[in-house]
N, C-alpha and C positions, 0 to 999 in steps of 0.2 A: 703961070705955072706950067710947067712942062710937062708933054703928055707922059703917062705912067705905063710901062709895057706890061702885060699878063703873061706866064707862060699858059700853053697850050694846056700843059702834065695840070697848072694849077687849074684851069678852068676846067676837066674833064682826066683826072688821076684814073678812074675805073679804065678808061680808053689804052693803057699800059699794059705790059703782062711784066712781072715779078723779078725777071732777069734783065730786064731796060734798063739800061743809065739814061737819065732825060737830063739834058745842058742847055738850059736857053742865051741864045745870041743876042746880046743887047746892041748889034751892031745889024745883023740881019729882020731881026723881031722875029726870030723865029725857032722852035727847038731842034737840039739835035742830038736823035736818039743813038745808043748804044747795046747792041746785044750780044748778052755774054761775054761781056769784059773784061780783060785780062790787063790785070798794074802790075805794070814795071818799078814803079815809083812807090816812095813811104806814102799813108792818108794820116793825116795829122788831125784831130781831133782835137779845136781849141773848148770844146765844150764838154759837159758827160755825154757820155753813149747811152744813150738809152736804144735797150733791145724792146724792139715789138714782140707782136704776139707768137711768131713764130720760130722755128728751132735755130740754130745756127751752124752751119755745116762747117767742117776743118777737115780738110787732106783727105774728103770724099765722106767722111763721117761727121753723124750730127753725135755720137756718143753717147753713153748709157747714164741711169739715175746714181747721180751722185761722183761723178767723173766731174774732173777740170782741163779746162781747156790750160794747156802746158805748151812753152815755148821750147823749143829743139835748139837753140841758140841759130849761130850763122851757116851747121853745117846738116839744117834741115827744117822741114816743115814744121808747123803749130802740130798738136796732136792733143788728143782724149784720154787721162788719165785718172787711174785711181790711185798710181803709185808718188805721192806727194802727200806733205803736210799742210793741212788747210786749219787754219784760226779764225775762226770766225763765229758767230753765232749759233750757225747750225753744226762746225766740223773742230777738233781740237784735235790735232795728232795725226787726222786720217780717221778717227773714231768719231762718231753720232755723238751731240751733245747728249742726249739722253743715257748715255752710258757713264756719265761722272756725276759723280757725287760732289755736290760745294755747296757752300755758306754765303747766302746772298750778298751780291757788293764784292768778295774777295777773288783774286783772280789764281783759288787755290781747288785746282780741280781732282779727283783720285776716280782712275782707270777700273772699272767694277767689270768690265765684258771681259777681260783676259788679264794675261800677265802685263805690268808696269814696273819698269824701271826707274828709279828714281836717280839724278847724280849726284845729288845734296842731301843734308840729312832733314829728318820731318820732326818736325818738335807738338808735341801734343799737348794743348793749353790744358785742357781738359782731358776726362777718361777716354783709354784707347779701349775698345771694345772690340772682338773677335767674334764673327759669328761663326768660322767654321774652322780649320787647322789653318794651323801657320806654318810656313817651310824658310828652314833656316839651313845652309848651307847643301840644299838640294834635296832635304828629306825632310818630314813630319814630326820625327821621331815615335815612338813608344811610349805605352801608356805607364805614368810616375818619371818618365825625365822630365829635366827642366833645360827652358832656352840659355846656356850658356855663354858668356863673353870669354875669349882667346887673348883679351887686350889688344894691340895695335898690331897684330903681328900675323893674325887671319881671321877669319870666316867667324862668326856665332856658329856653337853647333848645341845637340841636345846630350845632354850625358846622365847619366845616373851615379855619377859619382860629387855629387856638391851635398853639402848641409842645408837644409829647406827650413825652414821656422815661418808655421802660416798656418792657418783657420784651415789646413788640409793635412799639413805635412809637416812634422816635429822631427829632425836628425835622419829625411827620408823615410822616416816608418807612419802609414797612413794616421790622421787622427783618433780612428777606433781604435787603435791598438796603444796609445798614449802610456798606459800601462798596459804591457805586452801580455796578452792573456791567450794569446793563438799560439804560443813555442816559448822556446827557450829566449832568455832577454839577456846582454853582455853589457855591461855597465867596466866604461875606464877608470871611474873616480867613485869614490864613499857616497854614501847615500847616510844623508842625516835627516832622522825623524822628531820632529819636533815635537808630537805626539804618540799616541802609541800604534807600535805597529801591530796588526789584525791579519792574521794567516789564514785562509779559509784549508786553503788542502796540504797537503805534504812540504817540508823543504825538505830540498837536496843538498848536501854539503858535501863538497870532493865525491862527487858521482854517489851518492849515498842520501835515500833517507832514514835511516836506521832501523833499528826495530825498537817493540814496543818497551817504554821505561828509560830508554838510553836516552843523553842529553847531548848537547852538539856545545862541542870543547873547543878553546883557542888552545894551538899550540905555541902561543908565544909568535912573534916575526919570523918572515922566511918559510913560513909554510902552511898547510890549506888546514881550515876548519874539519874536524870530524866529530862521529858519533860515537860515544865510550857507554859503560856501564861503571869503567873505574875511576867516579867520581864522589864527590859527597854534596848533594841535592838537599837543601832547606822549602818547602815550598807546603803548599797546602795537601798535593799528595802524595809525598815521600819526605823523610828524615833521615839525613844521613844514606842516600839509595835504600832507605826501609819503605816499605808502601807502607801507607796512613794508619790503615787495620793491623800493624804493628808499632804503633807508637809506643808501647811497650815492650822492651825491644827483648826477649830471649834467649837470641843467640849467643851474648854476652854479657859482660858488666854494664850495670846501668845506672846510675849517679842520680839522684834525683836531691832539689836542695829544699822544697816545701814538702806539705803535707800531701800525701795520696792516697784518697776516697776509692775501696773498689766496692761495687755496684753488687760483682757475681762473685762466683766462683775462681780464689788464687792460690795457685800450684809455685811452690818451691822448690824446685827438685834439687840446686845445688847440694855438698855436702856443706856448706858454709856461705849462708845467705847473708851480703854486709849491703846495708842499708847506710852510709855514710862512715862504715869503719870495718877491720878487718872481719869478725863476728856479725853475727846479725845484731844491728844496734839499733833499737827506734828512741828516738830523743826528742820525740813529740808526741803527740796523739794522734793512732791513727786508727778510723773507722774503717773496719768489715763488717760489712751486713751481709756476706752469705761465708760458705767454709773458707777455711784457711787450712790447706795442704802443705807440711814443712816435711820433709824428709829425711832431713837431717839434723845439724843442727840450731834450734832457736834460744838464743840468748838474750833474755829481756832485762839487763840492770836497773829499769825504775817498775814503773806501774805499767802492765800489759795488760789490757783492756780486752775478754775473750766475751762479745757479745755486750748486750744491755744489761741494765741492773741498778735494784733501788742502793742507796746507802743509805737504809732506813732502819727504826725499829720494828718495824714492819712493811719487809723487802722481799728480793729476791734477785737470784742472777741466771743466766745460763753458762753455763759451759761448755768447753769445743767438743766434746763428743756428741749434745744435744741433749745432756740432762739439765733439767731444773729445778732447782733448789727456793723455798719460798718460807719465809721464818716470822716470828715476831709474838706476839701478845695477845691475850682473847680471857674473858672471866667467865668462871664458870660454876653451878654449884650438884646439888641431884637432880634438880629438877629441869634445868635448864643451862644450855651453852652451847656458842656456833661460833666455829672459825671459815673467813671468808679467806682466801687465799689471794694474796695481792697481783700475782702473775697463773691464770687459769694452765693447768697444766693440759698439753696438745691431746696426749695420749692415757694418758695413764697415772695415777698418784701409786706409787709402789710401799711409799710408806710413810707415819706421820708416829713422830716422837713430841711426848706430852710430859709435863713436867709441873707440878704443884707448887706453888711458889711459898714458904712460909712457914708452912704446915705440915708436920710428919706424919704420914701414918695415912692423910688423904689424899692420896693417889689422885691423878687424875686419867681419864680412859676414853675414847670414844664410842659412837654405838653405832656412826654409820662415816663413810668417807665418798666421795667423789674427787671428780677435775677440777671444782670449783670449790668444795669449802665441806666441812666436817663438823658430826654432832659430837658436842662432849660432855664428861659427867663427872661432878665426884662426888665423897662419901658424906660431905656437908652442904645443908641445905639451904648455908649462908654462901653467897657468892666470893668464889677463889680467882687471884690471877695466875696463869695459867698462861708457862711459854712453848711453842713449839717450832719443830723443824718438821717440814714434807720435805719429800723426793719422789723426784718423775718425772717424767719427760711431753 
């Protein structure tokens, strides 16, 4: 076997200082040192380079953290830069990996430390989410614009002039106001309610909400709704523009085609009261239970009814001044007889007419009278009958 040479550098490397090139002679068996060497010539490196522990100096500089060593091409030195794009693990862009946001596996990274330019467009599989403004064509915009398309032709910008339909924004007008209750509301098209509609405060019709009683009128096409009084209103509280508390109407003629109950007191002041014909003509039965005031003329061609009253042989009626009359039959003889009066009179009995039925000569008379009923007498001491008529009121 042939003897094997050592160099010197391997047997004792400490013995070097840092700037020696050491070259052993396998002709002389011996090394031969170089200091501070200067190549003229490429070093070709058929292996990796591995860097030791120390820095590596370029063009009199070892360079700062985060710099790369950058070739000047043929018309200068290596040099130390930060102004370079470095992909790599720790550098994307010239920006710190910790500044991009990705999805593990994908090689889809977004710039968070400053502005990024993209050349392509970014398709989002899922929700885009905004955490703070967004700037479209150089500016923010204003608060209720929205982000705008231009179509192919410029820029997105934000405008206030689009139609919005969203969980915010109905026709640009915020959601609270959906039904405009902060101003006035411009509606282009009819409004149709499929239910009924519920007014809480005033309308206005052609700048107007009228005054009290007036109704709000179509004029026909071609022109605005207004408030009149020169109408005729059916409703619960007007007939005819009459308020309710004249449903009986007095200003004029009044038609009526059934019967009419009054309660109180009713004044006829016409000179010619027609009740369904030119004369006052009642062609049914009608109940007054309190006065009846006619001033002129009253014309009754059948039965005219003035008050209650029996049609008995023992009755009575009133009549419209307030007197009452109360009649009939009662026996009587000297010793004994009472007439009870079928309708008690209010005030006053003013007088009672007696009459002996049968009998000549025996009279019949009372001996005492009241409101309610009268003693009678006559000259036989067999019992008589005995008719009479009271008056009073």
């Amino acid at each position: 076997m042939a003897n094997t040479k050592i160099s010197q550098f391997q047997q004792n490397p400490s013995a070097y200082s840092t700037d020696q090139i050491v070259a052993y002679s396998p002709i002389s068996g011996t090394d031969v040192i170089i200091t501070a060497p200067t190549l003229f010539q490429n070093i070709t490196l058929q292996a990796n380079s591995i860097a030791v522990s120390n820095s590596i100096s370029v063009n009199g500089s070892v360079g700062t953290a985060g710099q790369v060593l950058t070739s000047g091409d043929v018309t200068g030195n290596s040099y130390w830069t930060s102004n370079v794009t470095v992909n790599n693990a720790n550098y994307l862009g010239g920006v710190a990996a910790a500044s991009y946001l990705t999805t593990a596996g994908l090689s889809a990274y977004v710039n968070t430390s400053g502005n990024f330019s993209l050349a392509g467009n970014v398709t989002f599989n899922g929700n885009a989410i905004f955490g703070n403004t967004i700037s479209a064509n150089g500016t923010t915009g204003s608060a209720g614009q929205v982000l705008t398309s231009s179509d192919g032709s410029g820029n997105a910008y934000w405008t206030s002039n689009v139609t919005v339909n969203n969980a915010n924004y109905l026709n640009a007008v915020p959601a609270s106001a959906y039904v405009n209750t902060s101003g006035n509301f411009t509606l282009a098209g009819n409004i149709t309610h499929s239910g009924n509609a519920i007014f809480g405060n005033t309308i206005s019709a052609n700048g107007s909400v009228g005054t009290v009683g007036q109704v709000l009128t179509s004029p026909g096409a071609g022109a605005n709704a207004y408030w009149t009084s020169n109408v005729t209103v059916n409703n619960a509280n007007y007939l005819n523009a009459v308020p309710a508390s004249s449903y009986v109407n007095t200003s004029g003629n009044f038609t009526l085609a059934g019967n009419t109950i009054f309660s109180a007191n009713v004044t006829v002041s016409g000179a010619n009261t027609s009740i369904g014909g030119t004369n006052t003509n009642i062609t049914s039965n009608t109940v007054i239970a309190a006065n009846l005031t006619v001033t002129g003329t009253l014309t009754t061609p059948n039965t005219f009814a003035l008050g209650s009253a029996t049609k008995a042989s023992n009755g009575y009626c009133f009549l419209p001044n307030g007197v009452i009359i109360n009649w009939g039959f009662a026996n009587g003889s000297s010793t004994a007889g009472t007439i009870t009066f079928t309708q008690p009179f209010t005030s006053n009995c003013y007088g009672l007419s007696l009459t002996a039925n049968g009998v000549g000569g025996n009279g019949a008379y009372y001996t005492a009278l009241s409101n309610t009923a009268a003693t009678i007498r006559t000259a036989l001491t067999t019992n008589l009958s005995i008719s009479y008529i009271a008056i009073g009121y």
